[in-house]
Backbone as CSV, one residue per row, in Angstrom:
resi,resn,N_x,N_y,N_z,CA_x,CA_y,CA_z,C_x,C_y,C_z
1,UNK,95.862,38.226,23.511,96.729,37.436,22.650,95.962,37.123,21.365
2,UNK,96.182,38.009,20.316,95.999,37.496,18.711,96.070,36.829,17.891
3,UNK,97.544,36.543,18.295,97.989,35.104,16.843,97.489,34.236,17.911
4,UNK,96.935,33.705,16.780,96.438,32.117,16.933,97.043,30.526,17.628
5,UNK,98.537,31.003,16.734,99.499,30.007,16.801,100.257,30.181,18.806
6,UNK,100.125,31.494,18.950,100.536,31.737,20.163,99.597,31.331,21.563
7,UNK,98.574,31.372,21.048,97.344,31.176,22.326,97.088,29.409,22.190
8,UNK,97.571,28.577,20.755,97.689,27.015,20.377,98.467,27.078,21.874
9,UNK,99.829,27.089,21.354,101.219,26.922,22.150,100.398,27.480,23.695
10,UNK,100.100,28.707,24.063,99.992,28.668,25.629,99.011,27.596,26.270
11,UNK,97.979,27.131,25.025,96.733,26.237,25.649,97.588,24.857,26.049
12,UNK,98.757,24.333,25.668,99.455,23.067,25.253,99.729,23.100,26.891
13,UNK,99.202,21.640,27.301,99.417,21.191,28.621,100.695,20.498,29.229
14,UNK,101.768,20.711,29.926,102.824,19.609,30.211,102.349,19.024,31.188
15,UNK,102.209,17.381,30.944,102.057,16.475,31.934,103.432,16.030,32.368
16,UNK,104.222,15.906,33.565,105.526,15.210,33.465,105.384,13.568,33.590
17,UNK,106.416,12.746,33.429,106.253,11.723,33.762,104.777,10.294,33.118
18,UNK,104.889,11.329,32.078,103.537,10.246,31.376,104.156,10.359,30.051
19,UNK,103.804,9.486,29.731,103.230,7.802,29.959,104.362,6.811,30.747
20,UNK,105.732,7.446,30.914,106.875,6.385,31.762,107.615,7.846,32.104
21,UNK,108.138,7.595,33.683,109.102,8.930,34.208,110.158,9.441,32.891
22,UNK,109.937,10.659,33.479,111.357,10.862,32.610,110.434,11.954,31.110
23,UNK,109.125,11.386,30.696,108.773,12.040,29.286,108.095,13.176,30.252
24,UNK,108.176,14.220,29.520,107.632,15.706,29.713,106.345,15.606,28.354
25,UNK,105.253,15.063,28.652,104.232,14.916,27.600,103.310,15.826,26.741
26,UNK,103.089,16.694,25.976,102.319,17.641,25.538,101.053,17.134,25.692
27,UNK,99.734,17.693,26.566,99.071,17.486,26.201,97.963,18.567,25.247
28,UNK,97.281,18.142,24.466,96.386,18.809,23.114,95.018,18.871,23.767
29,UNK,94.056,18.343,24.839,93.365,18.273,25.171,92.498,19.837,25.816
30,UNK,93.446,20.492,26.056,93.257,21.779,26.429,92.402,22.751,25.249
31,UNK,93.144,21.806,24.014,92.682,22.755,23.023,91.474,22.156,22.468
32,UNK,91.688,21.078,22.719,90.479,20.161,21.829,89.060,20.596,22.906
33,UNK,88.872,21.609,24.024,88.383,21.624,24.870,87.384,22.573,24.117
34,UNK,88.580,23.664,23.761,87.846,25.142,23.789,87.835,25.295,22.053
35,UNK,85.980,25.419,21.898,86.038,25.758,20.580,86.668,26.304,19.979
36,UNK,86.892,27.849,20.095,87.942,28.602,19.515,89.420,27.808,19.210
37,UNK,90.200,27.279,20.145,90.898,26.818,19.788,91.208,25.693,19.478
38,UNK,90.143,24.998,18.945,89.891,24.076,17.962,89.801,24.231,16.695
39,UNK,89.289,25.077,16.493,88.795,26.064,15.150,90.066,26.801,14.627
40,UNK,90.958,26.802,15.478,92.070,27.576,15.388,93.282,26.208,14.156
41,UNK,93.168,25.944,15.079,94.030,24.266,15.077,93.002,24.006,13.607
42,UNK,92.100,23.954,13.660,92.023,23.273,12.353,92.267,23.890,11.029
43,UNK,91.899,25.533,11.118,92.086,26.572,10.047,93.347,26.467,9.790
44,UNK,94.537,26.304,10.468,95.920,26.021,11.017,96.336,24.979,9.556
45,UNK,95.335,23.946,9.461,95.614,22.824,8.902,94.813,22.860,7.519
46,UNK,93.994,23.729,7.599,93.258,23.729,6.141,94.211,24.450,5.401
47,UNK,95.049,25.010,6.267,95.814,26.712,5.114,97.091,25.800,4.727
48,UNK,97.440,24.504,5.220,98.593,23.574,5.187,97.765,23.297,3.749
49,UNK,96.394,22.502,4.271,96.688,21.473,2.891,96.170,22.195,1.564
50,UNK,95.518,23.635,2.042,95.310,24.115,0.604,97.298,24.686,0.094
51,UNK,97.285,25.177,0.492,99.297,25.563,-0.208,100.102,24.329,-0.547
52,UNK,99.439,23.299,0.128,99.909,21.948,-0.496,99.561,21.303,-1.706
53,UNK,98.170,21.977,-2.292,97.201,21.491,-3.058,97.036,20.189,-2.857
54,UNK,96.109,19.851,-1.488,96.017,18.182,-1.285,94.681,17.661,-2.101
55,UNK,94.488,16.714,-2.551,93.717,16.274,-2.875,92.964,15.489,-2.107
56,UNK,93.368,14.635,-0.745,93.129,14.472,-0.101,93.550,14.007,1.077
57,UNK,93.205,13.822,2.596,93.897,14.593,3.610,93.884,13.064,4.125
58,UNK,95.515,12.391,4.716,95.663,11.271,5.449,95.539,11.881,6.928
59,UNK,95.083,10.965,7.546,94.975,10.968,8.854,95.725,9.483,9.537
60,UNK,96.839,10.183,10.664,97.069,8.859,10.976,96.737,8.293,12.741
61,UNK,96.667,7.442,12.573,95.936,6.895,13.466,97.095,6.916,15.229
62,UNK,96.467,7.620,16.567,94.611,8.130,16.513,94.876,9.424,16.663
63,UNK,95.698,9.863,17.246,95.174,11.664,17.160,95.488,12.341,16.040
64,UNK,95.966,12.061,14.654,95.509,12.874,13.590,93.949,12.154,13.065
65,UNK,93.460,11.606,13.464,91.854,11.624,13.064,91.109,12.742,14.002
66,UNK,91.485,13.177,14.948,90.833,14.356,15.515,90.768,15.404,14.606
67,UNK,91.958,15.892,14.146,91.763,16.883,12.847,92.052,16.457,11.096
68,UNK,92.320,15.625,11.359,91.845,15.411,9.493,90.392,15.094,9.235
69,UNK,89.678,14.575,9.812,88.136,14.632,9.573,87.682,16.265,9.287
70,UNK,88.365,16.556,10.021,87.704,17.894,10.425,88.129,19.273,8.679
71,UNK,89.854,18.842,8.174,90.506,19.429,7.455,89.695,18.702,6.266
72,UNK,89.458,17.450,5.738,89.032,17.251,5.119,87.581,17.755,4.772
73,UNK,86.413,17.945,5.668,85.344,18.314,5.455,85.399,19.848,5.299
74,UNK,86.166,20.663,5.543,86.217,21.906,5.106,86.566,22.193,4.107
75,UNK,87.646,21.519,3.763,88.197,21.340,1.711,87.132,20.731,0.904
76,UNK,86.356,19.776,1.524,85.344,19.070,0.224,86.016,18.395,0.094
77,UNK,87.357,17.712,0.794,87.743,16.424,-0.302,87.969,15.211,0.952
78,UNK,88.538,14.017,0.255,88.019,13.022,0.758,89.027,12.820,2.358
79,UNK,89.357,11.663,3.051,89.850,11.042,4.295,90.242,10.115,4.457
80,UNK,91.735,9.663,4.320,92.635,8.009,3.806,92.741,7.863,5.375
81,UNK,92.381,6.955,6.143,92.706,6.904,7.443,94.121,6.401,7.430
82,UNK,95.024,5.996,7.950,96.001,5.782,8.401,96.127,5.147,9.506
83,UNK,96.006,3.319,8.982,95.260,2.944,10.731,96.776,1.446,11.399
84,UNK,96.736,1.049,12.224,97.418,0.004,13.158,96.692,-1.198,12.458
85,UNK,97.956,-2.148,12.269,97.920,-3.291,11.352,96.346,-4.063,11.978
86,UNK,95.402,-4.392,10.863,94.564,-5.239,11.290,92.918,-4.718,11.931
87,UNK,92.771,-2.943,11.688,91.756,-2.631,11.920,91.294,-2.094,10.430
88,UNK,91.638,-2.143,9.195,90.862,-1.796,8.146,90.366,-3.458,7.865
89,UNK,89.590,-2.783,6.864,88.433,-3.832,6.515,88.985,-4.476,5.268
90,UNK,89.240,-3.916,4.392,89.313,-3.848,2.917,91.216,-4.366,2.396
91,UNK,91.605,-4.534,1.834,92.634,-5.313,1.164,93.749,-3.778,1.270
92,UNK,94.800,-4.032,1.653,95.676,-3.343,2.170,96.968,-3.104,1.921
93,UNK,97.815,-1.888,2.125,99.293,-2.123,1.773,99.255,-2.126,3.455
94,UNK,100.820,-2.239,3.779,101.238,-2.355,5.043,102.899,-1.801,5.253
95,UNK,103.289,-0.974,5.907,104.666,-0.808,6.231,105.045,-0.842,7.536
96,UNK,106.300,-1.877,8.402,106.470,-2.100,9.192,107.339,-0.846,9.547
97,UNK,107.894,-0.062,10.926,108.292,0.822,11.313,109.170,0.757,12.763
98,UNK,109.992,1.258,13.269,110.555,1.419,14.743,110.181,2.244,15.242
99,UNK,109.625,1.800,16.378,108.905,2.582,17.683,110.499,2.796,18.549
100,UNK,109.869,3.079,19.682,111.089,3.191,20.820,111.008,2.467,21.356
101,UNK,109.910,1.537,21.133,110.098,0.411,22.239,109.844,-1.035,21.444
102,UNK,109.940,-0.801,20.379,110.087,-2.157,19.586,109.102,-1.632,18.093
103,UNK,108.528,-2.278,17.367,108.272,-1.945,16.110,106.371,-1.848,15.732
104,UNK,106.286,-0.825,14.995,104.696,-0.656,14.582,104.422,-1.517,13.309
105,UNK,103.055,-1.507,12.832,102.862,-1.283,11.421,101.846,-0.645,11.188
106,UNK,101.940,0.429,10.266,100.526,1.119,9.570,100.026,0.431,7.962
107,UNK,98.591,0.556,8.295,97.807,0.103,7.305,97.049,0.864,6.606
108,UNK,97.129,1.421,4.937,96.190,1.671,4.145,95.607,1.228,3.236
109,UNK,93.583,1.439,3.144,93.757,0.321,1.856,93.925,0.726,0.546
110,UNK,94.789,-0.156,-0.370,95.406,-0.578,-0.963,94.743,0.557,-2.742
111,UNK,93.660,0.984,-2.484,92.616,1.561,-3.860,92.580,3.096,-2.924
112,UNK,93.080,3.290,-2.071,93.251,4.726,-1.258,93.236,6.099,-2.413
113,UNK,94.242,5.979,-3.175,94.759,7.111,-4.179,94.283,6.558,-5.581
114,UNK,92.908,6.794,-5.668,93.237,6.713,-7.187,93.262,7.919,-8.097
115,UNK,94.379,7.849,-9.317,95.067,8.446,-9.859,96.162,9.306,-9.535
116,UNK,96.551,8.834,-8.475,97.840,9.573,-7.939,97.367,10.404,-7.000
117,UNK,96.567,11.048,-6.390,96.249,11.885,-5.574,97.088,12.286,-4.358
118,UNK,97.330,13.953,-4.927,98.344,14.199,-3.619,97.863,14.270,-2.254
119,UNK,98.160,14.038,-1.790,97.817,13.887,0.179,98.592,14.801,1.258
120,UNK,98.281,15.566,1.647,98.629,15.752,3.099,97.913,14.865,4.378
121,UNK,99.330,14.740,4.584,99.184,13.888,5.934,99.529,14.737,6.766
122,UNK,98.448,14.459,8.360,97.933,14.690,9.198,98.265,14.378,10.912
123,UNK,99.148,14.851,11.557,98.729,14.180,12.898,99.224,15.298,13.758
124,UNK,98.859,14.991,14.826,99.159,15.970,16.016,100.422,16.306,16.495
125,UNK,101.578,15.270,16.708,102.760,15.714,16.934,103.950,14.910,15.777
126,UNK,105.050,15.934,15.647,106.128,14.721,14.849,107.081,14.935,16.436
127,UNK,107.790,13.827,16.454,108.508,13.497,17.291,109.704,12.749,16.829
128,UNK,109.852,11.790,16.635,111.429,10.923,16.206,111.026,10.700,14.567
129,UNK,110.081,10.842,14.033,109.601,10.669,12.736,109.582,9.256,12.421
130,UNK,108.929,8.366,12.822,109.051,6.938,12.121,107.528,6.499,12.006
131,UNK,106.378,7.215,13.145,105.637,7.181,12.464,105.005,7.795,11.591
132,UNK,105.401,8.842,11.152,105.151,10.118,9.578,106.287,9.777,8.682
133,UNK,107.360,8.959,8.452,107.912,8.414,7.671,107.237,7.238,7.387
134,UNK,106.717,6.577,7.970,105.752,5.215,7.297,104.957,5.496,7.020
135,UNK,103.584,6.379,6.914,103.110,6.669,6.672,103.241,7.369,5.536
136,UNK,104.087,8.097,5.470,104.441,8.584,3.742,104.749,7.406,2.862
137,UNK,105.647,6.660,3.600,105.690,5.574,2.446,104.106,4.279,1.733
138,UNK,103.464,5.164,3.076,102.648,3.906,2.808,101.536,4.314,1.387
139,UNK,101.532,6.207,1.430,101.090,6.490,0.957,101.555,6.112,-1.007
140,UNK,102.909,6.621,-0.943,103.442,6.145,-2.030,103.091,4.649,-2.585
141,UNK,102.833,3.510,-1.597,103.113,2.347,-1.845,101.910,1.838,-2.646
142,UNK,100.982,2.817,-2.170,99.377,2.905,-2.820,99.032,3.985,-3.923
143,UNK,99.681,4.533,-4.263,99.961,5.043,-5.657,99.510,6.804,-5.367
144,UNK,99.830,7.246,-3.991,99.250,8.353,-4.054,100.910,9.406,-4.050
145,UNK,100.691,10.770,-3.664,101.793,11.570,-3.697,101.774,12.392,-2.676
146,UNK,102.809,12.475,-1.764,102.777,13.052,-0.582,102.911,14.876,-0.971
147,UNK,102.002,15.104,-0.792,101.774,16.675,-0.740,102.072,17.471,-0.040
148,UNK,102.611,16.818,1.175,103.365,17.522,2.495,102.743,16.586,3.638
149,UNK,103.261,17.202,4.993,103.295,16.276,6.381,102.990,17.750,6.804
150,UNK,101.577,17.771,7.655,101.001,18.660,8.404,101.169,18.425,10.117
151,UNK,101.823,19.156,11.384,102.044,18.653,12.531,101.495,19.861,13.689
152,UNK,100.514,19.867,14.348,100.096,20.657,15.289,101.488,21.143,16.304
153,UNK,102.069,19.952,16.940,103.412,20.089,17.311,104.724,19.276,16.845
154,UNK,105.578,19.650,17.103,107.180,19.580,16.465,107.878,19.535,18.070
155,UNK,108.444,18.553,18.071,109.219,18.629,19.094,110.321,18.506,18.123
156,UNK,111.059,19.201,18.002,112.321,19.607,17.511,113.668,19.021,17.728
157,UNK,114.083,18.790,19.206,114.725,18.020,20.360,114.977,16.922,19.564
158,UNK,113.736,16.250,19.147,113.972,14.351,18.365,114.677,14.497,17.184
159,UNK,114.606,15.761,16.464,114.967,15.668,14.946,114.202,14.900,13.992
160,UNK,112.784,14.594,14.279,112.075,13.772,13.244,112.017,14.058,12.114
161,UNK,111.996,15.622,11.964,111.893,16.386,10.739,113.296,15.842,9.653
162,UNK,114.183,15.388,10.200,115.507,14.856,9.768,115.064,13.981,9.214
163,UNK,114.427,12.652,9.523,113.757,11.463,8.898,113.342,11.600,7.396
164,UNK,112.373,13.085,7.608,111.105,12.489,6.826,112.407,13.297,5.257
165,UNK,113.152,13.425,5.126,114.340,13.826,4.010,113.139,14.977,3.332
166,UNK,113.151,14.904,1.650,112.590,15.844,0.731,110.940,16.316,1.224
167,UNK,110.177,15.680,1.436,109.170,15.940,2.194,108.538,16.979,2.809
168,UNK,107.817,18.097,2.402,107.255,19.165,2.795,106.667,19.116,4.302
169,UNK,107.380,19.602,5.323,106.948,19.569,6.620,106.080,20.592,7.184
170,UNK,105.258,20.848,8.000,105.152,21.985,8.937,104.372,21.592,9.603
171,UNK,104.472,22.586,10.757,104.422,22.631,12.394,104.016,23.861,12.841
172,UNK,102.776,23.616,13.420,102.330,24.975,13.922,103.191,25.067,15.310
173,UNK,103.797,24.362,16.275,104.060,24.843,17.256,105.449,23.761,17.658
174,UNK,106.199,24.164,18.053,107.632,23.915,18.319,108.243,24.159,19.347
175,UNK,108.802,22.691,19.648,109.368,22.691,20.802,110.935,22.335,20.648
């Protein structure tokens, strides 16, 4: 098996019944295992944010910090974390969001983008899109420019991709 994107998708683990009966869970751990297809997954994401021309790469909090550290240090450019209300340090924007089971907030700080800097954002799966729709906004709210939304997986099923409206999406692997 050659393509890359195909041996991603066969490494992708189904757990049933996690985290509550009923979810059929992807797990990424398989891949995060085996160098190669780690390396895979991340080249995956460098070729996103160079066609994006990112300037620099959001990561949102926690499994897109597994590979935006990683996308960022291969571009040379910098790493906006994308973190849960109350773990940055530094003076902050904030956007509140709907979970499925009641409501998030993500936090960036506030001097993140200076001069507008376009961003690709970063995380492992889109799913119902509310947390990669706050996160774009949060980016905007801090003066940067969303350069696209980078997603290892796409569950398709949720329609998150519907959410995120004008917004440059992609998804290496789809469900």
């Amino acid at each position: 098996m050659n393509n890359p994107i195909a041996r991603l998708k066969a490494a992708v683990r189904d757990v049933p019944d996690f985290p509550i009966s009923g979810v059929l869970f992807k797990d990424i751990t398989p891949i995060l295992a085996d160098p190669s297809l780690l390396a895979a997954a991340v080249d995956w994401f460098v070729a996103q944010a160079r066609q994006a021309r990112a300037d620099v790469i959001v990561g949102i909090d926690a499994r897109g910090f597994i590979f935006s550290g990683a996308v960022a240090h291969a571009l040379g450019v910098g790493l906006v974390p994308a973190r849960k209300k109350g773990k940055l340090p530094w003076k902050t924007v904030s956007v509140r969001y709907a979970l499925e089971y009641g409501e998030g907030e993500l936090q960036i700080h506030q001097d993140a983008f200076p001069g507008g800097k376009r961003a690709l954002i970063v995380d492992d799966l889109l799913a119902t899109g509310g947390t990669a729709l706050a996160t774009a906004q949060l980016v905007e709210k801090a003066g940067g420019r969303v350069a696209g939304l980078a997603f290892l997986i796409e569950l398709e099923f949720l329609q998150g991709r519907g959410k995120l409206g004008a917004y440059p999406v992609a998804s290496a692997i789809r469900y």
